[in-house]
DRENBAGU-926866 format. One line per 3 residues: number of its first residue (from 1); their letters; for each residue x, y, z of N, C-alpha, C, O. Coordinates in nm, 3 decimals. Each point is the difference from the previous one (the first is absolute). Layout:
BEGIN
NUM = a = X:Y:Z:X:Y:Z:X:Y:Z:X:Y:Z ~ ...
***
This chain:
BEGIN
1 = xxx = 0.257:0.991:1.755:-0.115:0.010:-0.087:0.033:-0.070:-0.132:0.098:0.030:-0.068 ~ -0.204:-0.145:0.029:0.036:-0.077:-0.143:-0.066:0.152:-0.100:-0.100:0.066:0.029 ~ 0.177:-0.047:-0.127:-0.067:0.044:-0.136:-0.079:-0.076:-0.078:0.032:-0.111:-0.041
4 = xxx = -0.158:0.178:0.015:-0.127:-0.014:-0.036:0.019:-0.066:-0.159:-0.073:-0.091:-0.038 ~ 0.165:0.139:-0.037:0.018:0.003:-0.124:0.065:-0.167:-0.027:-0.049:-0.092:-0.064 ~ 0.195:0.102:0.153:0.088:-0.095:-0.045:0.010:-0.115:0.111:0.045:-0.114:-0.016
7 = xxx = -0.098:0.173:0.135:0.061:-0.096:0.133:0.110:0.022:0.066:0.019:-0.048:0.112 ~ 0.092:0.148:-0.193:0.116:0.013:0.114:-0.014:0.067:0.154:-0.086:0.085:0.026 ~ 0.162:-0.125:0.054:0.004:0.060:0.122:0.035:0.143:0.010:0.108:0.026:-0.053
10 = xxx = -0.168:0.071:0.106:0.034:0.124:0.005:-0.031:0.076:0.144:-0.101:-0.013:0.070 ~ 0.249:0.116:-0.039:-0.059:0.076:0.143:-0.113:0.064:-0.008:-0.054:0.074:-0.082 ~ 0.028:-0.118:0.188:-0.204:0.048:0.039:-0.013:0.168:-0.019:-0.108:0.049:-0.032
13 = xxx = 0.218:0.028:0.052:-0.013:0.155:-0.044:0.049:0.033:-0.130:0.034:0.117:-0.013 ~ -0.019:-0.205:-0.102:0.058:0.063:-0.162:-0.149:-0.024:-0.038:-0.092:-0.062:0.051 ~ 0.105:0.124:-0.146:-0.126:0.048:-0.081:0.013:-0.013:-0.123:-0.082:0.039:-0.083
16 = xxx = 0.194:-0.098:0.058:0.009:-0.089:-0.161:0.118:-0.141:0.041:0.087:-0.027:0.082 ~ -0.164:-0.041:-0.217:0.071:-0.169:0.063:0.166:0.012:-0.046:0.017:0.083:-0.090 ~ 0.072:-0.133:0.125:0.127:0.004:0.004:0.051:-0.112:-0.077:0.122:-0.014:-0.017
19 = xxx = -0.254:-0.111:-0.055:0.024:-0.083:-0.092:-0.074:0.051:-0.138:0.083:-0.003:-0.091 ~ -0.213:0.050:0.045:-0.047:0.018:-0.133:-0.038:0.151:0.028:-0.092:0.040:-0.072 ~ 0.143:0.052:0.162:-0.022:0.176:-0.009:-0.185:0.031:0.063:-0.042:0.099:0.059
22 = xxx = -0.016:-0.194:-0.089:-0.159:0.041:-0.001:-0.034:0.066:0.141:0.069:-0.035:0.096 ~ -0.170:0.127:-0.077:-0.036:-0.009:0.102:-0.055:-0.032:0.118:-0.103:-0.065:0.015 ~ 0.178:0.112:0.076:-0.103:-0.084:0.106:-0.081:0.039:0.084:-0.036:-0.068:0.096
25 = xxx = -0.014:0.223:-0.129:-0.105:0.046:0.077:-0.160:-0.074:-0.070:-0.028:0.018:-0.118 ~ -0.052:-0.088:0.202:-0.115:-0.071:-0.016:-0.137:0.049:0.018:0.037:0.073:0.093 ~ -0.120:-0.057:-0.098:-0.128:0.078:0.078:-0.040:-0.164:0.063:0.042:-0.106:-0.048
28 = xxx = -0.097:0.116:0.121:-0.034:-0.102:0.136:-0.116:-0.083:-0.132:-0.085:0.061:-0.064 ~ 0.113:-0.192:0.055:-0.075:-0.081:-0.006:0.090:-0.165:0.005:0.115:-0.024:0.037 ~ -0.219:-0.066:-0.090:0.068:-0.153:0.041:0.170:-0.005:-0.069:0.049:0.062:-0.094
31 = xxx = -0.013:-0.126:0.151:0.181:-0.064:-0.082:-0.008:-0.105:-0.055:-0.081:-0.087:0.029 ~ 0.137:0.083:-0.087:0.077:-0.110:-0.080:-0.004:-0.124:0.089:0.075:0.004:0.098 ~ -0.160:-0.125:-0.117:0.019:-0.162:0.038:0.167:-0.015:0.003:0.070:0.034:-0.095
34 = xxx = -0.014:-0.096:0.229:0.116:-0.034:-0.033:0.028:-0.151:-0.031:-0.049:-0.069:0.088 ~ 0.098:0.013:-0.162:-0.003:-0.111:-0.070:0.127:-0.122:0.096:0.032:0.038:0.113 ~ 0.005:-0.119:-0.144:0.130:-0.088:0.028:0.046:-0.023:-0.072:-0.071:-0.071:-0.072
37 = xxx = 0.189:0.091:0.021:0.115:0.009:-0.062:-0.022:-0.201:-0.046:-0.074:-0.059:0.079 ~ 0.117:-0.004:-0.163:-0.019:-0.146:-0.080:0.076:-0.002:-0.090:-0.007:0.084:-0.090 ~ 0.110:-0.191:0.092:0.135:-0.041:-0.145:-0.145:-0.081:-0.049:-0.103:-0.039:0.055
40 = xxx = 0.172:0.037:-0.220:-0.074:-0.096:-0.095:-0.057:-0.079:0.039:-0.123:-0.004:-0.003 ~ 0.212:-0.100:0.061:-0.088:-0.163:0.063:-0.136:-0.006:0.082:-0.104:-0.066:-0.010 ~ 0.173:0.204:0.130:-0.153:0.022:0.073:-0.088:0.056:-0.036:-0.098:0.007:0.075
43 = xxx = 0.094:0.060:-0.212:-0.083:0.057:-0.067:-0.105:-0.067:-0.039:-0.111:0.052:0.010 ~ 0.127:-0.203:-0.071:-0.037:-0.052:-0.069:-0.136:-0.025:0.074:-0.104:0.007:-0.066 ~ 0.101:-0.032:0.178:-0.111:-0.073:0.090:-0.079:0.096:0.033:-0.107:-0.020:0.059
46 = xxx = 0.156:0.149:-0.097:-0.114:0.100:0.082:-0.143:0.060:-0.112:-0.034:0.024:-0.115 ~ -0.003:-0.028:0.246:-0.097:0.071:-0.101:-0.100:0.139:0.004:-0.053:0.047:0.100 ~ 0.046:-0.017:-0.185:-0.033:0.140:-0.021:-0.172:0.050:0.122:-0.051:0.108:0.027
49 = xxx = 0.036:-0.175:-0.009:-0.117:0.040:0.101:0.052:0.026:0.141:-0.066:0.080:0.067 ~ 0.191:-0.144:-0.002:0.093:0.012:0.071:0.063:0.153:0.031:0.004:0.045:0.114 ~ 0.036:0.014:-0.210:0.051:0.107:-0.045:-0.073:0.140:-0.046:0.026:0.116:0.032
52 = xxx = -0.124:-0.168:-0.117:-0.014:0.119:-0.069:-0.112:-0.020:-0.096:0.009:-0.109:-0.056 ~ -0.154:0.210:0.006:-0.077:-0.061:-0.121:0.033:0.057:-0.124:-0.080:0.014:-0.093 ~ 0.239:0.032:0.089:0.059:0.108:-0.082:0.119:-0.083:-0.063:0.059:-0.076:0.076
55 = xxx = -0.017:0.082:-0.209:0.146:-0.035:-0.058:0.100:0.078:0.094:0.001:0.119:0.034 ~ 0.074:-0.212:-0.006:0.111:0.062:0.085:0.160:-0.023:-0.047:0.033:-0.102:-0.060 ~ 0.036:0.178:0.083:0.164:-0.029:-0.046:0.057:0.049:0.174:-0.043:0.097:0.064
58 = xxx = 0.160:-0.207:-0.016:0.063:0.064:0.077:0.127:0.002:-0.018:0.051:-0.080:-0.077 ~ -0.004:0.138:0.120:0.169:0.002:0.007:0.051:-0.052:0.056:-0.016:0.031:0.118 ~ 0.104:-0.135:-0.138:0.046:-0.129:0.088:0.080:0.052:0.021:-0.003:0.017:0.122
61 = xxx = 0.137:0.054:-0.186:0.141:0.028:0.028:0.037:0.119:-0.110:-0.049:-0.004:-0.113 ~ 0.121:0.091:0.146:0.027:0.101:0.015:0.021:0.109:0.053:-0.026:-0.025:0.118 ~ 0.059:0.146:-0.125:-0.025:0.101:0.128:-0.139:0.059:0.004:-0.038:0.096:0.067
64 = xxx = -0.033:-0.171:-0.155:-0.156:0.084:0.062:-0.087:-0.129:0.054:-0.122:-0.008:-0.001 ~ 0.222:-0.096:0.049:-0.079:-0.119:0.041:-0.076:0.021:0.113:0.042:0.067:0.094 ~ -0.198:-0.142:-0.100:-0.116:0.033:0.015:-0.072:0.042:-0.043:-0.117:-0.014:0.036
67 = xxx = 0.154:0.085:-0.130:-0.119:0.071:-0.058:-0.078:-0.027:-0.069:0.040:-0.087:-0.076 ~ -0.194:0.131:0.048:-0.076:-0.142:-0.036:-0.058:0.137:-0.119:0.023:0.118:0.028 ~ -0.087:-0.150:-0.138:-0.068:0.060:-0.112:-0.085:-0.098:-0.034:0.009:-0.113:-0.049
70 = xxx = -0.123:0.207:0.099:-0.134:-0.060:-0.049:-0.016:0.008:-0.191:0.062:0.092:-0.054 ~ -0.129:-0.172:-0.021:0.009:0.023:-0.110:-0.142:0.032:-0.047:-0.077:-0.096:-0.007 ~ 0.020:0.247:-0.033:-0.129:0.042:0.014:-0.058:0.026:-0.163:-0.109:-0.014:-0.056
73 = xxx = 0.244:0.060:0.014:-0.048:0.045:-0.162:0.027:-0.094:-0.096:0.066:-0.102:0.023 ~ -0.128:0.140:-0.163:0.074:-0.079:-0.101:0.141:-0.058:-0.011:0.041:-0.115:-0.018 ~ 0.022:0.241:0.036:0.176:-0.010:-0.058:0.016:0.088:0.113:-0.079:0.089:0.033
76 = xxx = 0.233:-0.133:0.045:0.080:0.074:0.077:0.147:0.020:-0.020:0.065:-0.100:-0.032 ~ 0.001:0.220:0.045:0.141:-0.034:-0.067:0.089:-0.037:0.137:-0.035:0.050:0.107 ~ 0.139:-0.128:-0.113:0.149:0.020:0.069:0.111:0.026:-0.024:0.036:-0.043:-0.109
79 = xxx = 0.019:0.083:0.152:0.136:0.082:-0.061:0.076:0.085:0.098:-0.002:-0.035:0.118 ~ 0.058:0.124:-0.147:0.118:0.056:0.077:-0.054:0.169:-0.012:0.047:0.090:0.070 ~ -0.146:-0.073:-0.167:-0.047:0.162:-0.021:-0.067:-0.021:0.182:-0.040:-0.097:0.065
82 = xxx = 0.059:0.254:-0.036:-0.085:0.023:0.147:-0.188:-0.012:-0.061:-0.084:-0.070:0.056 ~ 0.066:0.127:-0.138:-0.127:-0.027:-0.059:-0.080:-0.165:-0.037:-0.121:-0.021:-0.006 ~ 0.213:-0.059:-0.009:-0.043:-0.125:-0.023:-0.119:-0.002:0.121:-0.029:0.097:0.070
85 = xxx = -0.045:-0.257:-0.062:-0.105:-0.054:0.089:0.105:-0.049:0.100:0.018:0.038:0.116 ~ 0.044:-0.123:-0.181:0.091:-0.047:0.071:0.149:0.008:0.012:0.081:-0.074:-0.056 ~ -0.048:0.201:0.158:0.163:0.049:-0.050:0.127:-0.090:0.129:0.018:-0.013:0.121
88 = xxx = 0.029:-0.021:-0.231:0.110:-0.137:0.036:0.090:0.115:-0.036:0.019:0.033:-0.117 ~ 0.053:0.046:0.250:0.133:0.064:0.020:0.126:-0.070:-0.034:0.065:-0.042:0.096 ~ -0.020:0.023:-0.213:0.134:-0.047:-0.033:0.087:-0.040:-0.090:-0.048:-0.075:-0.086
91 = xxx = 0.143:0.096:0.077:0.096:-0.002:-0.138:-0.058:-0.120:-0.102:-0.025:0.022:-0.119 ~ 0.007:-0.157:0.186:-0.057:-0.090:-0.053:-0.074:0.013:-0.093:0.016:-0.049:-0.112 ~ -0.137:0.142:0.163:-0.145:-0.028:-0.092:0.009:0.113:-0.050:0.032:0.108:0.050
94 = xxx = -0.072:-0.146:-0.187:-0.031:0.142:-0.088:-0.067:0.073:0.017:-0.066:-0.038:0.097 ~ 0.010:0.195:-0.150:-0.090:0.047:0.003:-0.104:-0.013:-0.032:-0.097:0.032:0.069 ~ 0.093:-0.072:-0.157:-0.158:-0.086:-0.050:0.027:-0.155:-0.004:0.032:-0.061:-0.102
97 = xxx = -0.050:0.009:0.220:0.076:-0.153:-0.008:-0.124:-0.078:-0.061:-0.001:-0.045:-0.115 ~ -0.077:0.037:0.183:-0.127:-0.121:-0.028:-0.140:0.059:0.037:-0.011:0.076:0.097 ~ -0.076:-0.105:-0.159:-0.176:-0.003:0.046:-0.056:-0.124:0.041:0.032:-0.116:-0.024
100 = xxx = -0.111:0.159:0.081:-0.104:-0.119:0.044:-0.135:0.002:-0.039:-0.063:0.090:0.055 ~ 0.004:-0.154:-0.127:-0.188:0.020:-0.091:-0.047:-0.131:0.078:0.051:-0.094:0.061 ~ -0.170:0.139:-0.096:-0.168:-0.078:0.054:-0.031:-0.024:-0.182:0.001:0.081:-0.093
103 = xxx = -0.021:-0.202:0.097:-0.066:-0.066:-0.184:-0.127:0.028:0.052:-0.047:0.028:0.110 ~ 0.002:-0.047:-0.234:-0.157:0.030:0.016:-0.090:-0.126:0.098:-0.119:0.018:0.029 ~ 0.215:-0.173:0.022:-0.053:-0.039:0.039:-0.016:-0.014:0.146:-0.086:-0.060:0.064
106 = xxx = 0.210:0.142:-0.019:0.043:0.071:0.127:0.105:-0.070:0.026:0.023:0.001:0.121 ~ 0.069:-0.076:-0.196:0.094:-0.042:0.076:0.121:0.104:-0.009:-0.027:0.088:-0.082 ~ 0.158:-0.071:0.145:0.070:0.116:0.037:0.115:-0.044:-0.053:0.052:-0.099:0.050
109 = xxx = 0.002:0.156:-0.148:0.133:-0.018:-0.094:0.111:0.087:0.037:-0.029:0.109:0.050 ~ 0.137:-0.137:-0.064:0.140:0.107:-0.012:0.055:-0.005:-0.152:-0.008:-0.089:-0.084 ~ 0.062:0.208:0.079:0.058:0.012:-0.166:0.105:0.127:0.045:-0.013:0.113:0.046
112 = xxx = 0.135:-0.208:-0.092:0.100:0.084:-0.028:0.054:0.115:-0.079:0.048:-0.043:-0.105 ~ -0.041:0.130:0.112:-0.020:0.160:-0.101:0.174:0.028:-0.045:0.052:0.111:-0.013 ~ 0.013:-0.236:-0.004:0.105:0.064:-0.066:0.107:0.020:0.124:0.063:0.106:-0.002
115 = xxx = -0.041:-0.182:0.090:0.082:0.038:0.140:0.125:-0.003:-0.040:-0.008:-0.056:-0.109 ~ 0.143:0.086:0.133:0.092:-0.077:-0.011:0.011:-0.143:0.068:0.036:-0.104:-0.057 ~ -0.072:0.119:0.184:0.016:-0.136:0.063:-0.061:-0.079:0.002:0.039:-0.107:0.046
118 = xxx = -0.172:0.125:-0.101:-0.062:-0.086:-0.031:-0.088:-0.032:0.167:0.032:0.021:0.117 ~ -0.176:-0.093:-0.195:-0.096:-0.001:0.117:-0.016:-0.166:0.025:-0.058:-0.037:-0.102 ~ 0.074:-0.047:0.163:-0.010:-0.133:0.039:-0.144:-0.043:0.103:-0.028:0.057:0.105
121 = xxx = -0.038:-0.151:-0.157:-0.066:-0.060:0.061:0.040:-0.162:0.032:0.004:-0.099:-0.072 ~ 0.017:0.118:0.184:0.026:-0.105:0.095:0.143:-0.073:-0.040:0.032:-0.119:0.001 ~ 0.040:0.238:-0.035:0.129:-0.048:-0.038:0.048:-0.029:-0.161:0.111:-0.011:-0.051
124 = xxx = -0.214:0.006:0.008:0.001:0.018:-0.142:-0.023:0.142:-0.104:-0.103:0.068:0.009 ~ 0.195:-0.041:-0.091:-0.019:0.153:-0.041:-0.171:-0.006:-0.118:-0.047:-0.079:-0.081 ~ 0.019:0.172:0.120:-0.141:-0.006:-0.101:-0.017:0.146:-0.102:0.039:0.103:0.055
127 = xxx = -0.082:-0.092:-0.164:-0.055:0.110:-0.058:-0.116:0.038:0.077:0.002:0.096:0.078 ~ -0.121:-0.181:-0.102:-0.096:0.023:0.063:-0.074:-0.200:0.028:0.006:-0.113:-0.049 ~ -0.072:0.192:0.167:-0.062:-0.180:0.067:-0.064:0.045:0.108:0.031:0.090:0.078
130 = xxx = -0.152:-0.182:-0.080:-0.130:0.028:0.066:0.014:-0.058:0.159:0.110:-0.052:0.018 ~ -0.174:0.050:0.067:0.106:-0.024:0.115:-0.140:-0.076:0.089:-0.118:0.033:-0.016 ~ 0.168:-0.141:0.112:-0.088:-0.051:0.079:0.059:0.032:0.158:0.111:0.040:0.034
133 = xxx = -0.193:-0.065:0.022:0.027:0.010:0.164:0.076:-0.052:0.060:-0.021:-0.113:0.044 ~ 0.150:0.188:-0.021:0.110:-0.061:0.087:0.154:-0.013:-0.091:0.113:-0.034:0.037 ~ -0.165:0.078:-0.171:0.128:0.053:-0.086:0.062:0.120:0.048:-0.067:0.095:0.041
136 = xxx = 0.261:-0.097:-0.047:0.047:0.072:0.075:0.040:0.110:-0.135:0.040:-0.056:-0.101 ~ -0.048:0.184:0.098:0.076:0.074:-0.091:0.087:0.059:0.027:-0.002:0.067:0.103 ~ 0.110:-0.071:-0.186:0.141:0.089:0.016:0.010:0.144:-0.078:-0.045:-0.002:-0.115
139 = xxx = 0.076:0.072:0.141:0.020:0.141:-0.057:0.111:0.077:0.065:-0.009:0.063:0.105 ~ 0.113:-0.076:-0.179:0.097:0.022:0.070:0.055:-0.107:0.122:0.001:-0.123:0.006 ~ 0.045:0.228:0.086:0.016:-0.081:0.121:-0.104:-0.047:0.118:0.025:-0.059:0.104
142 = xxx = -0.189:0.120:-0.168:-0.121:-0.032:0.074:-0.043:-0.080:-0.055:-0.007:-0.020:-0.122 ~ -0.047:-0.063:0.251:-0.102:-0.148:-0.022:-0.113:0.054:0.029:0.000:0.085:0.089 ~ -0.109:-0.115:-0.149:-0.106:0.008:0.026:-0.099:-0.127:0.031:0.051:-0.082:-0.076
145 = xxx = -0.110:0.045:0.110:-0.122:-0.123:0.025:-0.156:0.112:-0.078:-0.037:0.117:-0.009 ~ 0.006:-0.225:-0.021:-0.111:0.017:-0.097:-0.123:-0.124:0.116:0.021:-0.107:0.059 ~ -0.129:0.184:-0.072:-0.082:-0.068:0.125:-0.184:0.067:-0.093:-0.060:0.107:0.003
148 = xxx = 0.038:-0.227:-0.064:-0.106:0.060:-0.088:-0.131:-0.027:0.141:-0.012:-0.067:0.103 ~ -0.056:0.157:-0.174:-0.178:-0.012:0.109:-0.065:-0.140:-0.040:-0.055:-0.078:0.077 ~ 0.070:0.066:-0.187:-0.104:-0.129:-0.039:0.062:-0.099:-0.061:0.120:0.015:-0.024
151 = xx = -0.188:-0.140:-0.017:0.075:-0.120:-0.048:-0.006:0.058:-0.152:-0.063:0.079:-0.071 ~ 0.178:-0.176:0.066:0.060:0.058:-0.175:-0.021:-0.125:-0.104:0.031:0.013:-0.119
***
């Protein structure tokens, strides 16, 4: 059974995920789109009607690779708290590592909150920087792909 929350793999009889704690008892309705996993390069060509009519982040590499986070609200946090939106399990990433915002004109930014390690887009360390489709983010030892809905 994938977890609903993060994407990790979990035995079909636990009832909490064994990667971000959440649960995994569901009441019956649709799941989660499963996506295909894409490094940077192949990112570049895709496009968001393909995928999804939603901002999407996936996890290229790490131990919660696959896992895809739709991006629905204003601001979402990532970090290492179990409470974060997005909880990246590991020494690496801080507790309050980075957010992700919607500008008022909808395009989808990351901003670094003070990490130690600092948050990188596409290999480059950033405070904060607004992000287009097919930029890879680092946080810690997770990659993420950034896969916007619309042209930027």
């Amino acid at each position: 059974m994938l977890c609903h929350r993060c994407g990790a793999q979990n035995l079909d009889e636990g009832n909490f995920c064994s990667a971000c704690g959440s649960s995994q008892l569901r009441e019956d309705g649709e799941d989660t789109q499963s996506l295909p996993l894409v490094n940077g390069s192949e990112a570049e060509g895709i496009n968001a009607d393909e995928t999804s009519h939603d901002d999407v982040l996936l996890v290229n590499s790490g131990p919660t690779s696959g896992a895809r986070y739709v991006i629905e609200n204003e601001s979402i946090s990532a970090g290492r708290k179990t409470s974060s939106d997005i909880f990246l399990d590991d020494v690496t990433v801080s507790r309050n590592h980075g957010q992700f915002f919607r500008t008022e004109s909808g395009r989808i930014g990351v901003k670094d909150l003070g990490s130690l390690n600092g948050t990188y887009v596409n290999r480059v360390r950033v405070d904060e920087k607004l992000l287009n489709s097919g930029d890879e983010i680092q946080i810690g030892k997770f990659k993420l792909i950034f896969i916007a809905a619309r042209d930027q």
